[in-house]
N, C-alpha and C positions, 0 to 999 in steps of 0.2 A: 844297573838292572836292565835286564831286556828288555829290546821295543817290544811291543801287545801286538799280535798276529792280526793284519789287515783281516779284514771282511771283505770279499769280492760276492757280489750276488747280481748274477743275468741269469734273465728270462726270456722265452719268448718276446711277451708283449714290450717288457723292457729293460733297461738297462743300469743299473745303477753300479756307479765305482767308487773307490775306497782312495784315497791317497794319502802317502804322510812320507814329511823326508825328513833327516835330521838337522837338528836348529840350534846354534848355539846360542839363539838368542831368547831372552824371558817373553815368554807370553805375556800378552798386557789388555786391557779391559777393552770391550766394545760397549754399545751404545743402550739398547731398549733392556728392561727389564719387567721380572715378574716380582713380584712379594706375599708377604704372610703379616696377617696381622691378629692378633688376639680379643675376640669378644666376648665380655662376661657380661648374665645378666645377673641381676637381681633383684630376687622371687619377697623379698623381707625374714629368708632365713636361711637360705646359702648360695652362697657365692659360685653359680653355672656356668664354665666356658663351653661355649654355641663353638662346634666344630662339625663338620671340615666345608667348607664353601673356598671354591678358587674364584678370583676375580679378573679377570683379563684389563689390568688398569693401569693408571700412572700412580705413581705417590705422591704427595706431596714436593713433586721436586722443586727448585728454581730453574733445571735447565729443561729446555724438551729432549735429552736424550733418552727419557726412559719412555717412551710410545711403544703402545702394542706389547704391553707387560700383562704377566698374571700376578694378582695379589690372590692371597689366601685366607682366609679365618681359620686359626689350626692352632691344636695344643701346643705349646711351648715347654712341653716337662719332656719332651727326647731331647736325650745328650745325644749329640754329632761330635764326634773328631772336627778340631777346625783348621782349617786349609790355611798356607799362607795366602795373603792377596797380592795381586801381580800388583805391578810398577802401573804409574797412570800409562797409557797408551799416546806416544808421542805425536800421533798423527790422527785426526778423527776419519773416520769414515765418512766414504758421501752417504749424502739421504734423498730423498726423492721431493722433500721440500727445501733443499740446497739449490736445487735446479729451477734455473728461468726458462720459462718456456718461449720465450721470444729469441734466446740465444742460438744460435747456429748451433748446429750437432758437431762435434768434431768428429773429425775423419775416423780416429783408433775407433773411434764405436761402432761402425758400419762391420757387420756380419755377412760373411760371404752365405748367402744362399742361392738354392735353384730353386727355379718356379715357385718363388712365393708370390702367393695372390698379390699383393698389393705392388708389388715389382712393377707390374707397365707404369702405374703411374709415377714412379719417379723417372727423373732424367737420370739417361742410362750413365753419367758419369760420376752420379753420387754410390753406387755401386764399385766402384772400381776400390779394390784393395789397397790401405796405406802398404806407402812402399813401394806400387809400382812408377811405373816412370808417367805413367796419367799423374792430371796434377786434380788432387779429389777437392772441389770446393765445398767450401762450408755453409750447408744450406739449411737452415731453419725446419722443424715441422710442418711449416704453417705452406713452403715452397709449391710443392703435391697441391694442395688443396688452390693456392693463386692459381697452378698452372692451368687446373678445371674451371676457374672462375673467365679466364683468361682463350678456351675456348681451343685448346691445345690439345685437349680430351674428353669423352663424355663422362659418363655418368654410370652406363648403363651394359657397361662393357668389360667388365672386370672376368679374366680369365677364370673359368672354373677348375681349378687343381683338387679334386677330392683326395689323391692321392697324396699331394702334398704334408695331409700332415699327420704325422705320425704319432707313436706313445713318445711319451716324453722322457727324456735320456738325461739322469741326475749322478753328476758327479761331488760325494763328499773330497773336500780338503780336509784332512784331521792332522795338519801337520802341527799345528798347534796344539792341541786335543791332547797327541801324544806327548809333546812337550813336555805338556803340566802335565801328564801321569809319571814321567821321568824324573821331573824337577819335587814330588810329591812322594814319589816311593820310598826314602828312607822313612821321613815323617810322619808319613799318614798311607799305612799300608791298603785301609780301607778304599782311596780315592782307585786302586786297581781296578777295585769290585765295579766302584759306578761308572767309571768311565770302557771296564766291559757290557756294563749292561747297557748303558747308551750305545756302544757300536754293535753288539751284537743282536740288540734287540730294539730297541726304539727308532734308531736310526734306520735298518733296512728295514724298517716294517712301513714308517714313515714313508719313505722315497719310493718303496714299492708299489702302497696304495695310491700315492699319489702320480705313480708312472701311467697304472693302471686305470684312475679317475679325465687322465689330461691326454690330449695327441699336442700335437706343435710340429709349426714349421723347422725343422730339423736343421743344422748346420752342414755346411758340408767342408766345414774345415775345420782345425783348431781353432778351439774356445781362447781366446786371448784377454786376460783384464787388468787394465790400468790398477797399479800397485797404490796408485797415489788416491784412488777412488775407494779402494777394497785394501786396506795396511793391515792383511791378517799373515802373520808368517812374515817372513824375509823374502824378499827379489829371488835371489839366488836356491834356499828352499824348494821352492812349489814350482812344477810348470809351466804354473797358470798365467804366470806372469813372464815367462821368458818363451819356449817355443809351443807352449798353448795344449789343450786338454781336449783328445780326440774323441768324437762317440759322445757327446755332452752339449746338451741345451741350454743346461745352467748349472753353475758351478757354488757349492757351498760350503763355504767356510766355517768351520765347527770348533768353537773357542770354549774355553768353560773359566766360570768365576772371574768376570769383568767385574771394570768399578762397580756394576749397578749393586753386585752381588754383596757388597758390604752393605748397603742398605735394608737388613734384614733377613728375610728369609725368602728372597730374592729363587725363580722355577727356572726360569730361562725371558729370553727376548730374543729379536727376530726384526729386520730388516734390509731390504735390496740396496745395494751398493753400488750397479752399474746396469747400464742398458742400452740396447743396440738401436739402429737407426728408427727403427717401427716404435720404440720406447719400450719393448719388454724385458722386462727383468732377464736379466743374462748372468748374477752373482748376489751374492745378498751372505749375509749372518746371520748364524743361530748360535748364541751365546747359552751354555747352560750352569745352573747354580749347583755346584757339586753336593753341597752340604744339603739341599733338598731333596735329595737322593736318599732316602731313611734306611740306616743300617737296619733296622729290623724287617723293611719289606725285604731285602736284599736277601738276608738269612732265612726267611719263611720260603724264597720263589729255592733256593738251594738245596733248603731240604725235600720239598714238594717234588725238585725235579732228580735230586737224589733216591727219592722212595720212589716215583715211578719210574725211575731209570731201569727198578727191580723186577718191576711187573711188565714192562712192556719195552724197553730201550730207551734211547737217548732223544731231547724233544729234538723237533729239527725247525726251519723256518716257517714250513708249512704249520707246524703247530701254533710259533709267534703269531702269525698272521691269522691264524681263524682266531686265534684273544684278541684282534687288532678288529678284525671285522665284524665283531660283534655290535660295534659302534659305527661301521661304514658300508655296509654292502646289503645289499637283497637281505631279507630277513627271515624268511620261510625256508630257502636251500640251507643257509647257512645253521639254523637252528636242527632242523633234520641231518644234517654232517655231523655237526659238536652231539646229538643226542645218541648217536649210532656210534660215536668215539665214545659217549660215556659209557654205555652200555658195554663198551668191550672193555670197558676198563674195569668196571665194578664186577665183570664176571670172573676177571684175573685176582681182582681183590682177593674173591673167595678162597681163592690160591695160596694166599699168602700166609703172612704166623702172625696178623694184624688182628687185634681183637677189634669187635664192633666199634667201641669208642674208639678206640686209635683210626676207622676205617675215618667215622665221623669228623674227628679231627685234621686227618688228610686231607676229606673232602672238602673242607671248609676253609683250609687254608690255601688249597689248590685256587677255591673259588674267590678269596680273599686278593691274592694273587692275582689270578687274571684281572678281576677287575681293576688293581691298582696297573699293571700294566698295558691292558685298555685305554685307562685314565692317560697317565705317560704317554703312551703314542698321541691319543688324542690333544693331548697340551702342545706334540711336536707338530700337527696335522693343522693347526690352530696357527702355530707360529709361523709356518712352513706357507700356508696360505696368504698370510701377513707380505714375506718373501713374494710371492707369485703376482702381487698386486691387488689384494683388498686391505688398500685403506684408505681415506679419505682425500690423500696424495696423490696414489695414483689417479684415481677420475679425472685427474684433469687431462691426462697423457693416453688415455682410452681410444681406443680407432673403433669407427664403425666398419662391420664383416661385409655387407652388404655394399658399401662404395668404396671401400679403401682408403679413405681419409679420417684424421684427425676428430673426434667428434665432439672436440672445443679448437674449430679454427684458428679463433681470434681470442686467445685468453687476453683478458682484464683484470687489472689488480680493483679490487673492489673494499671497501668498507663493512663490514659484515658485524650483524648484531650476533653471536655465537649461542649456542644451545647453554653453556655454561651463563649463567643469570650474571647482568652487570659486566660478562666482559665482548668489547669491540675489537675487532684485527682486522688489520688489510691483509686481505688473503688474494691468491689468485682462485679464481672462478669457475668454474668448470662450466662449460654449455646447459642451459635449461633441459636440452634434450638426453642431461646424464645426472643431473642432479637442481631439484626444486625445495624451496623451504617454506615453509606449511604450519600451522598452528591446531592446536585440538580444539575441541569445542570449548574449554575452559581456559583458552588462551595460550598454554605454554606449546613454544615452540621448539620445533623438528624440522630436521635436514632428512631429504627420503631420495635413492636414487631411483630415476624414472626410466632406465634402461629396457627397452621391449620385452626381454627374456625374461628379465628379473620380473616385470610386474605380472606379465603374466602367470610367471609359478607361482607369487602372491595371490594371484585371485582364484587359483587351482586351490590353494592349499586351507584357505578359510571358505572356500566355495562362496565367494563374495564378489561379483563382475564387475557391480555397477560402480562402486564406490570407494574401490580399493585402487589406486594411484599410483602404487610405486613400492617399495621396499624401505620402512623406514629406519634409519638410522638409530642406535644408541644416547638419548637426550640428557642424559644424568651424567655430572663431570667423571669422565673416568680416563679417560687421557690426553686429558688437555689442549686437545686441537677442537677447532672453529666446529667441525659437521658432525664428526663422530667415525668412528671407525673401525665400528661394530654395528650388526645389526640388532633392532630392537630389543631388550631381556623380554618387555612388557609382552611382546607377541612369539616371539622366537627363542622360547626358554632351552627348549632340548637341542637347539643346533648349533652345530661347534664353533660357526663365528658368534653367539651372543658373545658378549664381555663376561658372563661369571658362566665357571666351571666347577657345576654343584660336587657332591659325592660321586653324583651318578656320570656313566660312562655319556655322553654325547654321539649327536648323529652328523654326518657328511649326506647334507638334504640338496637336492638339487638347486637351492635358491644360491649356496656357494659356487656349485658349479655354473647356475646360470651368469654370477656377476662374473665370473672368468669371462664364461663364452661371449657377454657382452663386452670385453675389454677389448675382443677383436685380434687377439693374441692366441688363444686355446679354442681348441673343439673339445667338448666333454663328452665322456663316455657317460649317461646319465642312468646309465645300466648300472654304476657305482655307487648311486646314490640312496638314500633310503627316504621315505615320507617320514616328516616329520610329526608327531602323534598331537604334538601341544596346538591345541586350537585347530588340526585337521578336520575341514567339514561343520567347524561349529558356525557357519553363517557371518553375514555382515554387521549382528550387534557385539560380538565379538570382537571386529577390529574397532567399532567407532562408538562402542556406548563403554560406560565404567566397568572395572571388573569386580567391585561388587555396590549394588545398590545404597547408597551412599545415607538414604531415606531409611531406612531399615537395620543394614549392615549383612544383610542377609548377600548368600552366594545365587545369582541370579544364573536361570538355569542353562545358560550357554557357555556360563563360566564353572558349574559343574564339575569335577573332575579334573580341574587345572590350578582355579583360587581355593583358599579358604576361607575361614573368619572365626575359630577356634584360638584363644591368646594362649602362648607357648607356657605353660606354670608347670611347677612340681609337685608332684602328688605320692604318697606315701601309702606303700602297701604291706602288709604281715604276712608272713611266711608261717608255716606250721611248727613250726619250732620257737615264733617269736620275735625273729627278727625282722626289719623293716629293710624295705627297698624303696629307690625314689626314680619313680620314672616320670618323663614329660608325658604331657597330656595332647592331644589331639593329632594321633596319627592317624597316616591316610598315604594311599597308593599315589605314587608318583604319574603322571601324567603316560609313560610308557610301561607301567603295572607291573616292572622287575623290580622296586625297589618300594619299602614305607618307611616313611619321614614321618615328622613331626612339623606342623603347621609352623610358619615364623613370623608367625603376628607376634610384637612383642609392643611391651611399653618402653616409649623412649623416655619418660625420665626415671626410667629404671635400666637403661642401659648404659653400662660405659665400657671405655675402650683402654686396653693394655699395651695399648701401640708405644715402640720404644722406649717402656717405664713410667707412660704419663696415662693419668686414668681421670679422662674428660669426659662430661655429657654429650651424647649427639645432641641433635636439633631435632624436633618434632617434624614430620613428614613435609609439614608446611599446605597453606589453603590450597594449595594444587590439587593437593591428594589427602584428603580427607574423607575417608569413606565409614567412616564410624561414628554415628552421631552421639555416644555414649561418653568421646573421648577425644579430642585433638592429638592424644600422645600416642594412639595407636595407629601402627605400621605394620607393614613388611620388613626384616629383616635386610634383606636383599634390597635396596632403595632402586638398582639399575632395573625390576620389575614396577615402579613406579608407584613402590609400596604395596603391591599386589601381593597379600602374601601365598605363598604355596607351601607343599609338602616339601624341604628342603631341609632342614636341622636333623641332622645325624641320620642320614638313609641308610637303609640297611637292605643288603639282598637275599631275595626267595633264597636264592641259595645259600646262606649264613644264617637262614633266621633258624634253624633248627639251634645250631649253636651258642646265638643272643640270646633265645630263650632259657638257654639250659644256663650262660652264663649271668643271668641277670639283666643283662639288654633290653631286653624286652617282656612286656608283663605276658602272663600266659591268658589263654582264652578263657576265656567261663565255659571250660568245659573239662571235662576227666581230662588228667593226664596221658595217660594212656590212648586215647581216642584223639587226642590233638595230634599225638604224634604219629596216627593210622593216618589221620585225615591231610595233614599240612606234607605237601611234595618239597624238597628241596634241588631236584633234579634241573635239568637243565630246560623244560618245557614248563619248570615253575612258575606261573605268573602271581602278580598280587591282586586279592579281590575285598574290598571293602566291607563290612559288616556292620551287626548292629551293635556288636562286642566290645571289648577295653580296645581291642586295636584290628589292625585288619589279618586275613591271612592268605596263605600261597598256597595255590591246588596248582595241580596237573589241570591242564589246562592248552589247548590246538583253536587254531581257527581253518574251520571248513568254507574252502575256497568254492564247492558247491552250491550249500545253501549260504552264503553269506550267517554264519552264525557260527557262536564259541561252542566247542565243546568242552566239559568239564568233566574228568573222569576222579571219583572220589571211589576208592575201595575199587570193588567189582561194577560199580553205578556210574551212567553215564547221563550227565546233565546237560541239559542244550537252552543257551543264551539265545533268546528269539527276538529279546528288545533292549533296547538300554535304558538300564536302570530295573530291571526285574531281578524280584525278592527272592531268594530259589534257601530253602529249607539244607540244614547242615548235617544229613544222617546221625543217628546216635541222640541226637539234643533235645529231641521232642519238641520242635519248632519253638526254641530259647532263641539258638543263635541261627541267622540266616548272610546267605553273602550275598552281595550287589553284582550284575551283571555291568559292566563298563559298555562304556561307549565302541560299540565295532569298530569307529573309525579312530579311537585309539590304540585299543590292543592289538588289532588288524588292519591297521595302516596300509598295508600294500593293497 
C-alpha cells in the first residue's frame, strides 16, 4: 500500500517538519504510557459506569517505564479493531533519571550554537564540535559553575542576547509512525484513518501551538542524536542519526502501540531521550495508543467535515488550530473569530436542503467533535510538555537565566521520605532554590517547586502574596516517582499539566509556561497563555484552609463554584407517556462555565472498580481528608483533588445540551418546553449559569471589558451581572426559576 502523504507545515513564527523514510524493520514499543480504567458505582439498584475522567498516571506497574501516562475512566462497550502488537523493543531508551549528574557530558551532545547566553561562561573548548581536530574534553555540569566559584568570572556579567532566541523549530520523525500504518493496512484498514488524524491534525496543531507558546536558543547546525539514547527507527532510516536534521531545536520521534499499549486502554506517553550541553531536551518520544483513537469519533469529525465541505469548502489548518485554541490562547479574540465563523456558517445552513433537526444534529456533532479534538491536542500538548522538561527529573538539570549556571550545582544523592505513604528512595536532590518539601496543616506531605516565575504566577493567580511559596506538586500516587510530576489537581484543576484530564477541554495557563521559563532553557510568549478560572482571585483560604468545612460538610464560600458536597445518586423521572428516565443528581457548572457535570462525591463502599476483570473495593478517603462528618466513606471521585469533589461525572457542553436534553442526557428545566428552548443558547458565546432548577442552564452570555460585568442576553432582554452570586429572574417563569450570576473572575478570567 502507499506511504500516507507527509504533512509539511511553516509559518512565520515557526517551523515545524515532517519526516519518514522507509524501514524494513518492525516497529517496537517505547516507554511511558497512558490508560483507561472502568468505574461503576452502586446506587443499591443499578449498576452506574462514572465516565469519561482521563488521568495523567502510572498503573500499577513493577517497572517505572510507564511515567507521565494518561489513565482514563471510560466505557468499555466500543468495539475497536485490534491492532497487532509490535515485538518488545531491543534497546530501551534513555531517560532523564538514567542520567548522573556528576558524570561528564560527552562531547556528541555539545550543540553548536551562536551567542547563546550562557556561552561566556564555558571554557571555549567545551564548545568546539566532535570531530574536529580540538581534542573536546569531558567536563561535568557542575565545571561553569567551579570556574565562578574559582574567581575566573563574575556573576554579574552575562551577555545580553535578546535576539538570541527565537520560536522554537519542531521537527516530527514519523519514520516509524508510518511503518506501523504499512505493516497494519491489510489487517486493520481502520489504523489509516488514526494515524491520518494524528498527522494531520493533532500533531501539527500540537507543534504549532507549542512553536508559538516557546522561543529557544536556536541551532545553527544539524540536529544530531545518539541512536543508542533515542532507538526509534533504524541508523540508516532517519537523518537524525546519520547527517542530522536542519532548521530543528528538537527532534521528535512519533511511535504508535508500544508495550505500554497492551496494558489496556493505554492514550499515548511521552518522554526526552537526549540533551545537549545546557541539558535541554534536544529529542524525546511521544508514543501513541492507536486503539484509543475511537472509530466512532473518527466517523462523526468525516461526516461533519463532509457536510461542511458543502456549505463552505474544505477545513484547512487554520480551522484545526482555532478547535486547538479554544483550550490554549487569549480568550475573548478567539471566541469573537469562532462566533463570526459560526455566524457564517449557519447563515449558509439556511442554504441548504438540511431540515432544522438535521441542522441541529450537525451542529451538535460539529461541536461534539471539536471538543473531542481539543481534548486530543490537549493530551498531545500535555505530553509534549512532559518532552520540553516538566517532570520532577528535569529539576534537577534547570539553569538559572539570570547567571547562567546550573541551579543544583552540587547534586546530592539523598534519602527521601516520598509523597507516596510508606515509601523511601534515594533520589538525587534538586537545589532548595528549585524545589522544597512541605506539609499541610494536617500533616500530609508535598514536594512544591519554589522557582521565582513559578511562584510568583501562584500568588497572581489565588491573589494570595503572603503565604503562597511555591507551586505545589501532585501528592497522591500517580506516577510513581518520589515529588510528583504534576502540578497540584487540589488547586490547578483546569490546567493541562494537572494529572487528570476531565471531559472538559483544559487550559495552557502561564504557570506551564513559567516552570519552562524558569528551566532557563525557553523564553515564553505568555501572550499564549490563558488565566486559569479554577481558584482565579479566590484569596489565601483557598490555597491553605479545606475545601470544604469539615464541621458541617457545607461548600465554604471561597470554595463556591469550584467544590461541591451533593453525593452522586440516581434519580428517576416520568415522561408524559409513562416512561421513566434515570438521571444523576447534583449538577452544576464547571469551574470555566462551558460545561455542567455532575458532582463526584460518591460512597466508597459503594464503589468498585472493573479494572482488568477484577471488581475490588476502593479504600475510604482515609483521616487526611475527611470532610464529612456524616460519613468516613465519603469522597471525591477524583482522589488527585484530595477528595475535593467537583462538577466532573459526565460534562456535557452549552453547546450539546440542546441535544442531551432532547436525547435524554439531561432532565429538562421546570419550565415549558418551548420556552427552554427560546431561552437556552447553544451557540458558541454559550456559557453555563447555575440555578435553582433540576440542573443548571446555558444563555448567550459576553463579558464587558468596560464595566467589568457579564452580559446576559435572553430573547430580546439584556441582563447585567453586577455581583457574584446575584439571583437575576428567567423571563417567562414568573420568578419559579432564577439563574446565578458566577464569579467574574471565573467566567472573565482575562
Amino acid at each position: 500500500m502507499a506511504r500516507m502523504k507527509l504533512l509539511w507545515l511553516s509559518c512565520a513564527a515557526a517551523t515545524v517538519t515532517t519526516s519518514a523514510a522507509s524501514s524494513s524493520s518492525t516497529p517496537t514499543p517505547t516507554s511511558s504510557s497512558r490508560k483507561r480504567r472502568i468505574l461503576k458505582y452502586h446506587d443499591g439498584r443499578k449498576e452506574q459506569v462514572i465516565q469519561p475522567l482521563m488521568k495523567y498516571s502510572e498503573h500499577e506497574q513493577k517497572n517505572k517505564d510507564n511515567e507521565y501516562a494518561v489513565h482514563t475512566y471510560h466505557s468499555s462497550s466500543i468495539a475497536r479493531p485490534p491492532h497487532e502488537k509490535h515485538a518488545p523493543r531491543t534497546q530501551k531508551a534513555k531517560k532523564r533519571s538514567d542520567i548522573n549528574p556528576l558524570e561528564p557530558i560527552h562531547p556528541s551532545r555539545y550543540v553548536n550554537y551562536q551567542n547563546h547566553p550562557y556561552q561566556k561562561r564555558e571554557l571555549r573548548s567545551r564548545h568546539a564540535r566532535p570531530g574536529n581536530e580540538a581534542r573536546v574534553p569531558k567536563l561535568s555540569v557542575l565545571d561553569a559553575f567551579n570556574s565562578m566559584l574559582n574567581g575566573e568570572e563574575e556573576t554579574d556579567d552575562r551577555p545580553s542576547e535578546p535576539h538570541a532566541f527565537q520560536s522554537l523549530r519542531i521537527h516530527y520523525d514519523t519514520t516509524e509512525l508510518e511503518s506501523w500504518a504499512q505493516h497494519n493496512s491489510t489487517s486493520s484498514p481502520h489504523t489509516a484513518a488514526q494515524i491520518a488524524y494524528l498527522m494531520n491534525y493533532v500533531l501539527p496543531s500540537t507543534a504549532q501551538l507549542w512553536s508559538e507558546a516557546l522561543k529557544v536558543v536556536r541551532t545553527a547546525s544539524p540536529l544530531i542524536i545518539e541512536h543508542d539514547s533515542c532507538p526509534f527507527a533504524s541508523p540508516e532510516s532517519s537523518p537524525s542519526f546519520t547527517t542530522g536534521v536542519t532548521d530543528a531545536d528538537i527532534i521528535i520521534y512519533v511511535t504508535a502501540n508500544g508495550d505500554v499499549c497492551s496494558n489496556g486502554n493505554v492514550l499515548a506517553n511521552a518522554h526526552s531521550c537526549y540533551w545537549d550541553q545546557y541539558q535541554r531536551p534536544i529529542a524525546g518520544n511521544i508514543d501513541f495508543c492507536l486503539d484509543t483513537i475511537e472509530e466512532g469519533h473518527l466517523l462523526i469529525m468525516k461526516q461533519v467535515m463532509r457536510n461542511e465541505a458543502l456549505m463552505y469548502g474544505s477545513w484547512t489548518m487554520q480551522d484545526v488550530r482555532d478547535v486547538a485554541t479554544s483550550t490554549t490562547t487569549a480568550a475573548t479574540a478567539r471566541l469573537n473569530k469562532e462566533e463570526q465563523k459560526e455566524e457564517n456558517r449557519e447563515e449558509e445552513l439556511e442554504y441548504t436542503l438540511l431540515t432544522k433537526e438535521e441542522q441541529m444534529d450537525l451542529a451538535s456533532k460539529r461541536a461534539a467533535s471539536n471538543k473531542l479534538l481539543a481534548m486530543a491536542i490537549g493530551t498531545a500538548m500535555h505530553e509534549f510538555a512532559h518532552v520540553l522538561g516538566v517532570t520532577s527529573d528535569d529539576l534537577l538539570f534547570y539553569y538559572d537565566s539570570k547567571t547562567g549556571y546550573p541551579r543544583t550545582p552540587h547534586p546530592t544523592l539523598q534519602t527521601i521520605d516520598c509523597v507516596i505513604p510508606g515509601t523511601t528512595k534515594e533520589v538525587w536532590m534538586p537545589s532548595d532554590n528549585t524545589l522544597r518539601k512541605s506539609n499541610t496543616t494536617n500533616g500530609v506531605s508535598y514536594f512544591e517547586v519554589v522557582t521565582p516565575i513559578v511562584t510568583q504566577v501562584v500568588k497572581n493567580q489565588f491573589n494570595c502574596e503572603e503565604e503562597v511559596t511555591g507551586a505545589r506538586l501532585e501528592n497522591q500516587p500517580t506516577n510513581g516517582d518520589c515529588f510528583g510530576s504534576h502540578f497540584e489537581e487540589r488547586f490547578f484543576l483546569t490546567e493541562n499539566m494537572s494529572p487528570v484530564l476531565g471531559g472538559v477541554p483544559e487550559i495552557l495557563s502561564s504557570l506551564t509556561l513559567a516552570l519552562l521559563h524558569d528551566s532557563g532553557w525557553y523564553e515564553p510568549r505568555y501572550e499564549m497563555a490563558r488565566v486559569s478560572p479554577f481558584g482565579h482571585g479566590a484569596g489565601c483560604s483557598f490555597w491553605n484552609a479545606p475545601c470544604i468545612d469539615a464541621t458541617t460538610g457545607n461548600v465554604p464560600s471561597y470554595s463556591k463554584g469550584y467544590f461541591c458536597n451533593v453525593e452522586y445518586k440516581l434519580h428517576s423521572f416520568q415522561d408524559a407517556h409513562g416512561g421513566g428516565t434515570r438521571y444523576g443528581n447534583g449538577l452544576g457548572c464547571d469551574a470555566m462555565h462551558t460545561h455542567m457535570g455532575h458532582c463526584d462525591l460518591v460512597n466508597y463502599k459503594s464503589l468498585t472498580s472493573g479494572l482488568s476483570g477484577s471488581a475490588g473495593k476502593f479504600e475510604s478517603p482515609g483521616e487526611d481528608f475527611l470532610y464529612f462528618p456524616e460519613s468516613k466513606f465519603l469522597g471525591a471521585l477524583m482522589e488527585t483533588t484530595d477528595y475535593c469533589p467537583t462538577y466532573s461525572i459526565d460534562p456535557i457542553s452549552c453547546r450539546e445540551v440542546a441535544t442531551a436534553t432532547a436525547s435524554g442526557l439531561l432532565p429538562r428545566l421546570d419550565i415549558p418546553l418551548l420556552l427552554q428552548q427560546e431561552v437556552e443558547s447553544t451557540g458558541p458565546s454559550s456559557r453555563c449559569f447555575n440555578t435553582n432548577s433540576v440542573r443548571p442552564m446555558c444563555l448567550n452570555a459576553r463579558c464587558d471589558e468596560e464595566s467589568h460585568t457579564i452580559k446576559v442576553m435572553i430573547g430580546e432582554q439584556t441582563y447585567t451581572c453586577e455581583e457574584d452570586g446575584q439571583m437575576m429572574e428567567v423571563p417567562g417563569t414568573e420568578g419559579r426559576v432564577k439563574f446565578e450570576c458566577p464569579r467574574l473572575a471565573d467566567m472573565c478570567p482575562e
